[in-house]
C-alpha positions in Angstrom: 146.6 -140.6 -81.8 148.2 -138.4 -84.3 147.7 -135.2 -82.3 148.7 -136.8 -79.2 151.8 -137.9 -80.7 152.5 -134.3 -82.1 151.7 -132.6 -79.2 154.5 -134.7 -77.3 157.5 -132.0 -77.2 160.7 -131.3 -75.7 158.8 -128.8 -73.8 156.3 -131.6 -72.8 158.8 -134.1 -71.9 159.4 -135.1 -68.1 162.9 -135.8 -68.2 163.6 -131.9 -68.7 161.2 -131.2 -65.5 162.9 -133.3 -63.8 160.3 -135.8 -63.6 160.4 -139.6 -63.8 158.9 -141.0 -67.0 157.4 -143.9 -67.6 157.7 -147.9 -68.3 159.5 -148.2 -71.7 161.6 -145.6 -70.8 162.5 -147.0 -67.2 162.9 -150.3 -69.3 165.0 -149.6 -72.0 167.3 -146.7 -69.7 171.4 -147.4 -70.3 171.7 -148.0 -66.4 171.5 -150.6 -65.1 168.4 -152.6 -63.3 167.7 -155.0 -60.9 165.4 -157.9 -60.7 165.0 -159.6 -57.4 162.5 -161.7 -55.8 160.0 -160.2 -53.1 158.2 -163.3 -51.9 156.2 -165.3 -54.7 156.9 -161.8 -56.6 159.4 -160.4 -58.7 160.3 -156.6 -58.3 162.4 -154.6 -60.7 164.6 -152.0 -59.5 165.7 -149.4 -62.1 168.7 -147.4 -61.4 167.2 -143.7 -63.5 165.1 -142.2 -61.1 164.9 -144.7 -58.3 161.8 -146.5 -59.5 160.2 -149.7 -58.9 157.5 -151.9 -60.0 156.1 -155.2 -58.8 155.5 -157.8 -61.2 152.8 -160.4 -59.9 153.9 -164.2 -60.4 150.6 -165.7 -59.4 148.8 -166.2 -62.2 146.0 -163.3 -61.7 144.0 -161.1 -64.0 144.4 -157.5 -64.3 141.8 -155.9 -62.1 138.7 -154.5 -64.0 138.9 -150.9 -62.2 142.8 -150.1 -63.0 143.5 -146.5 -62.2 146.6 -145.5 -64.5 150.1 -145.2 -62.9 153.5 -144.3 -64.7 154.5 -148.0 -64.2 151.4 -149.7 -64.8 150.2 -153.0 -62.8 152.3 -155.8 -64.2 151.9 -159.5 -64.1 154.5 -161.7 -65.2 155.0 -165.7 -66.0 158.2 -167.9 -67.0 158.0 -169.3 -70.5 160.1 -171.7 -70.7 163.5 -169.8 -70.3 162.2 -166.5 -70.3 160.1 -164.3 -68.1 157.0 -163.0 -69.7 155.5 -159.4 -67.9 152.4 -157.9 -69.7 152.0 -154.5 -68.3 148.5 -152.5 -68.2 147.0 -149.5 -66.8 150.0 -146.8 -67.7 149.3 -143.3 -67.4 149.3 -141.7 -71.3 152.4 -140.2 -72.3 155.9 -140.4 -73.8 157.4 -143.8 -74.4 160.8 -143.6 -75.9 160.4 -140.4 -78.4 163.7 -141.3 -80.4 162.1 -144.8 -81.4 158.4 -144.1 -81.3 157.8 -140.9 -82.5 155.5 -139.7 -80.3 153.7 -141.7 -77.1 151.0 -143.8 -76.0 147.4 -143.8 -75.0 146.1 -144.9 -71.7 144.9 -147.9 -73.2 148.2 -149.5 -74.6 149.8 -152.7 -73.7 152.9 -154.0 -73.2 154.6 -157.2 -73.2 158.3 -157.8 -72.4 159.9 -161.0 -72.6 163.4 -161.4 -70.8 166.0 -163.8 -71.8 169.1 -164.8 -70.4 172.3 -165.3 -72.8 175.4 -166.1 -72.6 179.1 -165.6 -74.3 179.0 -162.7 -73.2 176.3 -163.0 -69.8 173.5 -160.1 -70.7 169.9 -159.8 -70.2 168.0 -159.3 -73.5 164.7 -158.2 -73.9 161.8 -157.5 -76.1 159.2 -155.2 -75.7 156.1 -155.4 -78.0 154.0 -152.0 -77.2 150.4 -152.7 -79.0 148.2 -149.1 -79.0 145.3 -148.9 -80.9 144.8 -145.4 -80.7 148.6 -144.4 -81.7 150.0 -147.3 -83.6 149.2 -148.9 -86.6 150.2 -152.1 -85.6 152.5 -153.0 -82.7 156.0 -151.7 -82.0 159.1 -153.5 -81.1 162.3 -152.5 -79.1 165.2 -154.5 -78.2 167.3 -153.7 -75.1 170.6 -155.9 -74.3 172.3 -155.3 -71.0 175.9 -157.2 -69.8 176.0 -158.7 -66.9 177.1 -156.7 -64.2 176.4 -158.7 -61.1 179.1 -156.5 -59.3 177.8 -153.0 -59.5 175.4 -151.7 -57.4 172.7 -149.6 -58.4 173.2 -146.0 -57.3 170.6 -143.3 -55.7 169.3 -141.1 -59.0 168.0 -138.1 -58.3 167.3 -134.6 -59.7 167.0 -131.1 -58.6 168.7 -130.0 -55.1 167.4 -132.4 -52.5 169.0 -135.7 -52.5 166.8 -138.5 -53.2 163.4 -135.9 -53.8 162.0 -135.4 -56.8 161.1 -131.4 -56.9 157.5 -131.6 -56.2 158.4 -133.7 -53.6 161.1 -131.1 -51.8 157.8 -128.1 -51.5 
């Protein structure tokens, strides 16, 4: 854990490749996000790098052959007030370097818990990342975004082709 956290480097970073990183950085990103329903599903939209995951409402279990992805495979539930999304199955990598120090192994979790407030309207949430091969014991981060029901997320992009990543544009 420590060398993988050592090794993670400006240099090694995808944000200056131009790549899209991963889930806590999607999650925790200063733009803003959407959450909308798609059928008995819930899909969030974030505005950095025009990505998207689908959180599964139905109850299901994460599948015993999960092949690592930069978002994961989510599945989500309403406790009480807030929605609950345990995320598995993320590719290893960076998280959030300012707050972690370092990244994540393949076989981290992640639980977020999204709560609605209001005086002023904004979306809070908690993400607990628990790694057993580069934390000690699990790691918190807070995120609070306003309400902003009247601005509509934008196309992101990087490099010269509109709406391509590079390796997409060759």
């Amino acid at each position: 854990g420590l060398a993988m956290q050592a090794a993670n480097t400006e240099a090694s970073d995808p944000n200056f490749r131009c790549l899209p990183y991963g889930l806590v950085r999607a999650a925790v990103n200063p733009l803003p996000i959407e959450i909308r329903a798609e059928g008995a599903d819930l899909r969030i939209v974030y505005e950095e790098w025009n990505q998207s995951r689908l959180v599964y409402m139905d109850g299901r279990a994460f599948p015993s052959d999960l092949a690592p992805t930069r978002l994961g495979y989510s599945v989500g539930r309403y406790d009480g007030d807030a929605l609950v999304i345990e995320t598995k199955g993320l590719e290893a990598g960076l998280y959030y370097d300012f707050q972690s120090g370092g990244g994540h192994s393949a076989g981290a979790s992640f639980v977020e818990r999204y709560v609605i407030a209001d005086d002023p309207r904004r979306l809070e949430l908690d993400m607990t990342i628990t790694d057993p091969t580069t934390l000690l014991e699990p790691h918190v981060i807070h995120k609070t975004w306003l309400a902003t029901p009247e601005i509509a997320l934008v196309e992101d992009r990087c490099g010269d082709v509109p709406g391509k990543f590079p390796e997409e544009s060759q």
